[in-house]
C-alpha positions in Angstrom: -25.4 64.9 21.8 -22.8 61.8 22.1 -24.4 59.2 21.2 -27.0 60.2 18.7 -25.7 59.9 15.5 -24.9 56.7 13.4 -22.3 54.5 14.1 -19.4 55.2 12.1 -16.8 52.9 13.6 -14.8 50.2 11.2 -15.6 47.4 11.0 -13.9 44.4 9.6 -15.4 42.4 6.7 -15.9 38.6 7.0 -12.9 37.9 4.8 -10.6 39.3 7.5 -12.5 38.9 10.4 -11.3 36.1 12.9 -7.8 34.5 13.8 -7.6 33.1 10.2 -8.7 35.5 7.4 -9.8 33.6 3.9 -6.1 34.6 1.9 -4.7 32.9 4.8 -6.4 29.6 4.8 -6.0 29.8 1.0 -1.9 30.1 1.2 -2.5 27.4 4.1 -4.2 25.1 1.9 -2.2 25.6 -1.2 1.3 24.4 1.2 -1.4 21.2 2.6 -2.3 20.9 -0.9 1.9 20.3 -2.0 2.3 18.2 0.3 -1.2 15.9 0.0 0.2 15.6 -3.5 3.6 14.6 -2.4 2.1 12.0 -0.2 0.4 10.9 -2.7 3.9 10.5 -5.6 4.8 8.3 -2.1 2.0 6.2 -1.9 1.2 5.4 -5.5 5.3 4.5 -5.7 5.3 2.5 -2.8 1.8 0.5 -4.1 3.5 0.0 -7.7 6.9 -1.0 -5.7 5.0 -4.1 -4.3 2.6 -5.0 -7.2 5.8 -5.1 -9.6 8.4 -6.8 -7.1 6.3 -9.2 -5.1 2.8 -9.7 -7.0 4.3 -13.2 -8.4 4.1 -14.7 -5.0 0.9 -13.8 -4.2 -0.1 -16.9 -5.4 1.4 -18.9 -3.0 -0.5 -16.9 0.1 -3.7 -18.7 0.8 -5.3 -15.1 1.2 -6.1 -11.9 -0.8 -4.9 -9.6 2.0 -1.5 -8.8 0.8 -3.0 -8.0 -3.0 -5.9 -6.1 -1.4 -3.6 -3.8 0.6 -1.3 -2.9 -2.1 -4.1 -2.1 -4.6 -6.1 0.0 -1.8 -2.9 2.3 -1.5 -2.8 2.1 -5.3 -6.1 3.1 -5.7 -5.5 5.7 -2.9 -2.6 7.4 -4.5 -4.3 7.9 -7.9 -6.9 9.8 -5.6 -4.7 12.3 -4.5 -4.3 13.8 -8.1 -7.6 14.3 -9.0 -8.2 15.7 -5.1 -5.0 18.2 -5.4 -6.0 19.1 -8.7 -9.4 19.7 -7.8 -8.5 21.3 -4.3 -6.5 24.0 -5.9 -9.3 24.8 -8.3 -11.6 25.5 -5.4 -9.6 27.4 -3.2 -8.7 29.5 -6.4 -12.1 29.8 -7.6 -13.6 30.1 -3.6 -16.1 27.6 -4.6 -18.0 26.3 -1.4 -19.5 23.0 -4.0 -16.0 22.0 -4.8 -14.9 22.8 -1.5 -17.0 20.1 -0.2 -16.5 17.7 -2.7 -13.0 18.1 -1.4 -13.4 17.4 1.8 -14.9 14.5 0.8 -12.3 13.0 -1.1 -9.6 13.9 1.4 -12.0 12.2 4.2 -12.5 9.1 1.4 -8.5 8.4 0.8 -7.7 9.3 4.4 -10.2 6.2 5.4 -8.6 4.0 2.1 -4.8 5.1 3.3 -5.8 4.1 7.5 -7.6 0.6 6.2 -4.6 -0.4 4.2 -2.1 0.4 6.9 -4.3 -1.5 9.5 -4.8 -4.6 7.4 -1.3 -4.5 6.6 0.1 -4.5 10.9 -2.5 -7.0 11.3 -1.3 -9.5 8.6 2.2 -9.0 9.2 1.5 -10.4 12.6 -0.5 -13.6 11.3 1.7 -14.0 8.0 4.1 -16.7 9.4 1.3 -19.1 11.1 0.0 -19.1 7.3 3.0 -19.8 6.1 3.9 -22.6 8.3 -0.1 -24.2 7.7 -0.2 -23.8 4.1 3.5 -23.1 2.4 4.8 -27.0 2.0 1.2 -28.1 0.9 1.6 -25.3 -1.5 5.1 -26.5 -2.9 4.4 -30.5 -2.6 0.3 -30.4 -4.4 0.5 -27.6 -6.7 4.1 -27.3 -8.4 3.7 -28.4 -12.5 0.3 -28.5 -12.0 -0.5 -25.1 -11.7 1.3 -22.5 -14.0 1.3 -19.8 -11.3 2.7 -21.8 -8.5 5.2 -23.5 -10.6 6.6 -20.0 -12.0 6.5 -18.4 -8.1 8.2 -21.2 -6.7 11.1 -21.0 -8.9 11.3 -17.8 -9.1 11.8 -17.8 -5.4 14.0 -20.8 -5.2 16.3 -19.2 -7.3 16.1 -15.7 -6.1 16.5 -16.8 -1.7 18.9 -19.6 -2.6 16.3 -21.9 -0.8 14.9 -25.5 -1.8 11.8 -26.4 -0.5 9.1 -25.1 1.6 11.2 -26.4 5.2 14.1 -28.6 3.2 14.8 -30.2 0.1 13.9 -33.7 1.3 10.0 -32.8 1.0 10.2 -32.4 -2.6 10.1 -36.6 -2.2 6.9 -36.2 -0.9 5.6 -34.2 -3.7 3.0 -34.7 -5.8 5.8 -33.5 -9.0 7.7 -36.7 -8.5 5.2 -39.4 -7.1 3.0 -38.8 -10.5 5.4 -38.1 -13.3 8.3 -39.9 -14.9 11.3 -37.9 -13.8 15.2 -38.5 -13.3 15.5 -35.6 -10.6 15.2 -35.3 -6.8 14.6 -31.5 -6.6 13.5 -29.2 -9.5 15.9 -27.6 -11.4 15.4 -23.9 -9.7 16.7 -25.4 -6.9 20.7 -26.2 -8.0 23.1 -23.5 -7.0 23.7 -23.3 -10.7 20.1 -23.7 -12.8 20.7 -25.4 -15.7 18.7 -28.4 -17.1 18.1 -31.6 -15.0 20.8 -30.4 -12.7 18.7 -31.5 -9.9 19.3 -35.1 -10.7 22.0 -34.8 -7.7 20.6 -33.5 -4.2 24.4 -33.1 -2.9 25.0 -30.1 -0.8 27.2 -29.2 -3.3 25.1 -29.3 -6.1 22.0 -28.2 -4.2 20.5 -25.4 -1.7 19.7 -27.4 1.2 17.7 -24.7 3.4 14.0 -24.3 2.9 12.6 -21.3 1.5 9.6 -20.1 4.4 12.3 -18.1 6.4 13.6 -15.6 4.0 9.7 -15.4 2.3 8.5 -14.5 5.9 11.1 -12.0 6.4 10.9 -10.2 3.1 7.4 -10.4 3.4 6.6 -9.0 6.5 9.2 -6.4 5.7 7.1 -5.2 3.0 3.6 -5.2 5.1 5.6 -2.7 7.9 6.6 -0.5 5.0 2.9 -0.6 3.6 1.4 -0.2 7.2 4.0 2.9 8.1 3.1 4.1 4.9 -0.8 4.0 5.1 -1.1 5.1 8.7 1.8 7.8 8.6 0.5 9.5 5.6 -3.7 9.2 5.9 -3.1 11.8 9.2 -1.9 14.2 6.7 -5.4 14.3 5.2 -7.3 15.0 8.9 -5.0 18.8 9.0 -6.4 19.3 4.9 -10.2 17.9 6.1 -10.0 20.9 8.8 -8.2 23.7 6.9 -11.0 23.2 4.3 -13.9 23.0 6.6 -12.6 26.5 8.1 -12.4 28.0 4.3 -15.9 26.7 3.9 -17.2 28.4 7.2 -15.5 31.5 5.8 -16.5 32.0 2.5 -20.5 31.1 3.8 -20.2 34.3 6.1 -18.8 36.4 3.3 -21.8 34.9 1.4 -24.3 35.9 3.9 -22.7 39.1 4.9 
């Protein structure tokens, strides 16, 4: 009779079964897995980009943000290799235990990439109102007195063809001329051709007139949009690898318990 005997009708494994068999996802994960590490060449370029260009003004920013936000994406892109690395090994392998450790790295740089791009759009919007407090204070108490300062400011004098914090005239207020024995009116860096005690004269021909906090302002928060596109942009690549892994995980336990 119909009916009676055993069933005999296919049925599909757990490795097939489903909208997204476990070769799939793997294939999936090696293509997220590229481009996680791709992200991560961009991130860890982008971090050493600032550090070496602009990491000798840092010293003239009354806060740590800045620093902190370069070496959190820094820190963030030399995760990626050891999560690609280490991704590829467990879709290879099928290993649920590394597949989890994964997923927790992924989840750990995605939250390191978002804070840095946060901290990064809010700074940029509170940069200027820090310069304006604390930049001329900066030039007139610390230059020659501290070793950091004195090398930043010079560097940035000459480099923005700038003299001063506002304008030249505040180097008279500073504390480089009241307390030392010197011929010049502005420090050397700030001549339109350096050369030694060329900033005897303060004549518009001889010396930049403009002040420096414009163009540090600009460049500055020019670099904070680029760290903040580059944070927030690439840490939603990581939610697409979090979920392609967490469906390989669900996967390979059913072929475990089948």
């Amino acid at each position: 009779m119909a009916g009676t005997g055993p069933d005999t009708s296919y049925r599909k494994p757990p490795r097939e079964r489903g909208c997204c068999s476990i070769n799939f996802l793997k294939y999936v994960l090696f293509i997220f897995n590229f481009i996680f590490l791709l992200g991560g060449i961009a991130v860890l370029g982008v971090a050493i980009w600032t550090i070496t260009e602009k990491h000798h003004y840092i010293s003239l920013l009354t806060t740590s943000t800045y620093a902190a936000t370069s070496y959190i994406l820094l820190m963030s892109g030399l995760i990626v290799f050891f999560a690609a690395f280490l991704g590829c090994c467990s879709v290879l392998r099928e290993d649920r235990c590394c597949l989890l450790v994964y997923t927790f790295i992924l989840l750990l740089v995605f939250l390191l990439e978002a804070v840095a791009g946060v901290l990064a759009y809010v700074y940029e919007e509170q940069v200027m109102d820090e310069l304006t407090l604390t930049l001329t204070q900066t030039f007139n108490e610390n230059y020659m007195y501290d070793p950091d300062i004195t090398t930043a400011i010079d560097q940035m004098q000459r480099e923005y063809h700038c003299c001063g914090a506002l304008i030249f005239s505040e180097w008279k207020d500073s504390r480089w001329l009241k307390e030392n024995e010197v011929n010049n009116t502005v420090p050397d860096s700030c001549c339109k051709t350096p050369s030694p005690y060329c900033g005897v004269r303060d004549h518009p021909s001889n010396v930049w007139y403009s002040g420096c906090i414009h163009q540090f302002e600009e460049e500055l928060g020019k670099h904070l949009v680029i760290l903040g596109a580059v944070g927030c942009g690439i840490c939603l690549v990581q939610v697409f690898g979090m979920i392609l892994s967490c469906c390989l995980y669900v996967k390979l336990k059913d072929v475990d318990d089948y």
